[in-house]
C-alpha positions in Angstrom: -4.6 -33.0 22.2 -4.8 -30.3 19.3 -3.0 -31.0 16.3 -1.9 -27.9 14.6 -3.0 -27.3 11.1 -0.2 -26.6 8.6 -0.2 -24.7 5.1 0.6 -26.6 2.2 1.5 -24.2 -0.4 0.8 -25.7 -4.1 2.0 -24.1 -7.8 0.1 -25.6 -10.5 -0.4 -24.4 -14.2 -4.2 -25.4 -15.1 -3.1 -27.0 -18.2 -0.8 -29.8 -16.9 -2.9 -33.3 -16.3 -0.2 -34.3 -13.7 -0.2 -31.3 -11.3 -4.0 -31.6 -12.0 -3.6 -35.4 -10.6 -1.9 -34.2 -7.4 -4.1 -31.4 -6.8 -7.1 -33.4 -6.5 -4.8 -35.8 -4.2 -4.5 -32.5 -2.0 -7.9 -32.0 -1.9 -8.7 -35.3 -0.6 -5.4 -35.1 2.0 -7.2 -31.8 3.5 -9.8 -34.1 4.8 -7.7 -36.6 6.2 -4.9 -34.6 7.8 -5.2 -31.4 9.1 -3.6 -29.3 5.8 -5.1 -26.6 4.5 -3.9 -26.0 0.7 -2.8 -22.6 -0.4 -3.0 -21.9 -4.4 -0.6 -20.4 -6.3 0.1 -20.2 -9.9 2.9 -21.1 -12.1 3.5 -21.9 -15.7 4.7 -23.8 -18.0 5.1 -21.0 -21.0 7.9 -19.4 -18.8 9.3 -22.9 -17.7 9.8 -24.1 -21.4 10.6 -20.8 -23.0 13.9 -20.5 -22.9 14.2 -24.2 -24.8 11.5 -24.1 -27.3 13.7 -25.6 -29.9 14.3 -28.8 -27.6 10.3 -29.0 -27.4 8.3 -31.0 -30.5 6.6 -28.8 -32.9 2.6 -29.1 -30.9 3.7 -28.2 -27.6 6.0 -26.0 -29.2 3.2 -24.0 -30.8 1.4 -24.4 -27.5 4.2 -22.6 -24.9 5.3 -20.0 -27.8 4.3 -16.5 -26.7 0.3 -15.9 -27.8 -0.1 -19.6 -27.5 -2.8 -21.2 -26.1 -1.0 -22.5 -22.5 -0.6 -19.1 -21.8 -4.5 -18.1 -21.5 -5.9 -20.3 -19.2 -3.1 -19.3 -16.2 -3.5 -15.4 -17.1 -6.8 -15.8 -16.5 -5.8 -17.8 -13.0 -3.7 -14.7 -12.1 -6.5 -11.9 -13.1 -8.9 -14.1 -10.6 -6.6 -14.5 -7.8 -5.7 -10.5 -8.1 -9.2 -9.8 -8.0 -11.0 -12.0 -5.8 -8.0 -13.8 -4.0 -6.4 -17.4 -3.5 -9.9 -19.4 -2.5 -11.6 -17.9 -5.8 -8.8 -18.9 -7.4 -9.0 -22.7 -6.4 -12.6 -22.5 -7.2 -11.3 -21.4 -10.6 -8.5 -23.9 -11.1 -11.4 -26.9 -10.1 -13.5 -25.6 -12.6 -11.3 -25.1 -15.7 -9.4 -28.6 -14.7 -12.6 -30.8 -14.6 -13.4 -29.2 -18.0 -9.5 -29.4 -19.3 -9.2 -33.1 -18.4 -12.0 -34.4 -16.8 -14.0 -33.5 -20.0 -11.6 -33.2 -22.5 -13.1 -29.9 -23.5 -10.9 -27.7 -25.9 -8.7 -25.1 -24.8 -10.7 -22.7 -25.9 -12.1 -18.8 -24.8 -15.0 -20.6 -25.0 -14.1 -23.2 -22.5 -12.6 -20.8 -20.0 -15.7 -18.3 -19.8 -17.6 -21.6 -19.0 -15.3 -22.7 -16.2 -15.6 -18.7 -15.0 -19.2 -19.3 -14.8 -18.7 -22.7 -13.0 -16.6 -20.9 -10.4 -19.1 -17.9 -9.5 -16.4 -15.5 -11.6 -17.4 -12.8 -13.9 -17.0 -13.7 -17.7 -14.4 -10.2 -17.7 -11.7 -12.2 -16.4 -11.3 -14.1 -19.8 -9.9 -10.6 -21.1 -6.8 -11.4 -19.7 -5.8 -14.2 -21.6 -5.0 -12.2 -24.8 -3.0 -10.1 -22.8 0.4 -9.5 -20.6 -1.2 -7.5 -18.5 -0.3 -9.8 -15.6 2.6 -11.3 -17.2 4.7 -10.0 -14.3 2.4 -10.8 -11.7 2.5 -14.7 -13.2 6.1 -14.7 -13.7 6.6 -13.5 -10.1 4.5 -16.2 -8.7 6.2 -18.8 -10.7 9.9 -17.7 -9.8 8.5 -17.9 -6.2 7.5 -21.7 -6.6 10.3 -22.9 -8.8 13.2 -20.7 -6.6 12.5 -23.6 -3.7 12.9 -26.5 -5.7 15.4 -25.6 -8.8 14.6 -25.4 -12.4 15.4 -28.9 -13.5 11.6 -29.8 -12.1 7.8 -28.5 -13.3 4.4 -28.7 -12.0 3.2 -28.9 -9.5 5.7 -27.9 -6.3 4.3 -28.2 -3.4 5.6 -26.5 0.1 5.2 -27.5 3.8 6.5 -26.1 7.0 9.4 -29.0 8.0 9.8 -30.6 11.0 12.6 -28.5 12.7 10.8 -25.0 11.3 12.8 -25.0 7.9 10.6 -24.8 4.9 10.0 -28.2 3.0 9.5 -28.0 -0.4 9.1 -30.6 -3.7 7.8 -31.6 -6.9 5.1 -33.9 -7.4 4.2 -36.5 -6.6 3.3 -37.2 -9.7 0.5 -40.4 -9.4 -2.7 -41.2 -11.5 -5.5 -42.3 -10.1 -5.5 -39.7 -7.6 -5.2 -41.3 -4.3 -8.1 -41.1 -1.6 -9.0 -41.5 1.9 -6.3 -43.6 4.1 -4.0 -43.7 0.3 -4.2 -40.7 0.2 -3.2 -39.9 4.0 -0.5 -42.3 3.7 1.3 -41.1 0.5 1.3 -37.5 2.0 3.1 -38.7 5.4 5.1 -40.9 3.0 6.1 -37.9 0.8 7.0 -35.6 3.8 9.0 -38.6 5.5 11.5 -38.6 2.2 10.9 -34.4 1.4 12.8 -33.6 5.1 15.5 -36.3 5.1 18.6 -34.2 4.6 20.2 -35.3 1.2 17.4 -36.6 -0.4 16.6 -35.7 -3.9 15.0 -37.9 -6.1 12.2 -41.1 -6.5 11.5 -41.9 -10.0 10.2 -44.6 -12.3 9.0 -44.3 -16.0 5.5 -43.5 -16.3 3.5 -46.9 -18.1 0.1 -44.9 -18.2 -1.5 -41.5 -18.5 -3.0 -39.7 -16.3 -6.6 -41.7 -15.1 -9.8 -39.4 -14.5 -12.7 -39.6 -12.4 
């Protein structure tokens, strides 16, 4: 019997450690069930910029427009426009094991690195000083965040459901990264809960940060 391959379609902004958690969980969960992830971008500058004040003062600075969370995910969009969605996981691998993997700085610097790293021209880094693809960006991340509301962040991830309807959720957010048969089992685990009418919300308060390979 043939088991048919579904899409998982995953948001992420390259500068969150959590969606950068679950991503690597998604790569393992490709091998061990037949998904095949999809990457899309969304960001955290346009989640938070409507409540800047409510923010403290360094991720304040961070998400204001022209700072530095903005960069990295214009440069995401530029890539994808370009060279399409498999360059830009290739991207989002590369500058995510040099964002948190590495703790390298957020830097030009660091981004034309993590161009190189992916097989992408170093031209791409022209778009993070600009809003050249502002709209493309803020189109991608209305897409995501429309299927799960705006009281969530990144990463959302979407799945066909069971009856044909479209499945979609935040998180999970987990650290270490799960792999092999964890990882299979938190992903039929996490669809279980996602298509049972009514439900909402698992939650516990985070006692570490995120853990690294």
């Amino acid at each position: 019997m043939t088991v048919e391959r579904v899409t998982a379609d995953f948001w992420f902004d390259p500068a969150c450690p959590w969606a950068w958690m679950t991503s690597r969980w998604m790569l393992e969960v490709e091998k061990v069930r037949p998904v095949d992830v999809r990457w899309h971008v969304m960001s955290l500058g346009v989640l938070n910029e409507d409540k800047l004040d409510e923010l403290p003062e360094e991720f304040r600075e961070a998400m204001a427009p022209g700072g530095w969370i903005w960069a990295p995910v214009r440069v995401c969009v530029a890539a994808e426009q370009r060279f399409g969605a498999e360059a830009l996981g290739r991207l989002y691998t590369a500058l995510g094991t040099r964002f948190h993997n590495q703790d390298q700085p957020r830097t030009r610097e660091t981004i034309v690195a993590a161009l190189a790293d992916a097989g992408l021209p170093a031209d791409l880094v022209e778009a993070a000083d600009t809003d050249e693809y502002d709209k493309l960006l803020r189109a991608s991340h209305k897409e995501g965040i429309d299927k799960v509301g705006q009281d969530v962040g990144t990463p959302i991830i979407s799945v066909p459901g069971p009856d044909g309807t479209e499945v979609a959720f935040f998180g999970p957010v987990v650290t270490p990264a799960p792999k092999g048969d964890a990882a299979a089992r938190l992903w039929d685990g996490t669809l279980l809960v996602a298509s049972t009418p009514g439900f909402y919300e698992i939650k516990r308060t985070r006692t570490v940060g995120p853990i690294f390979d």
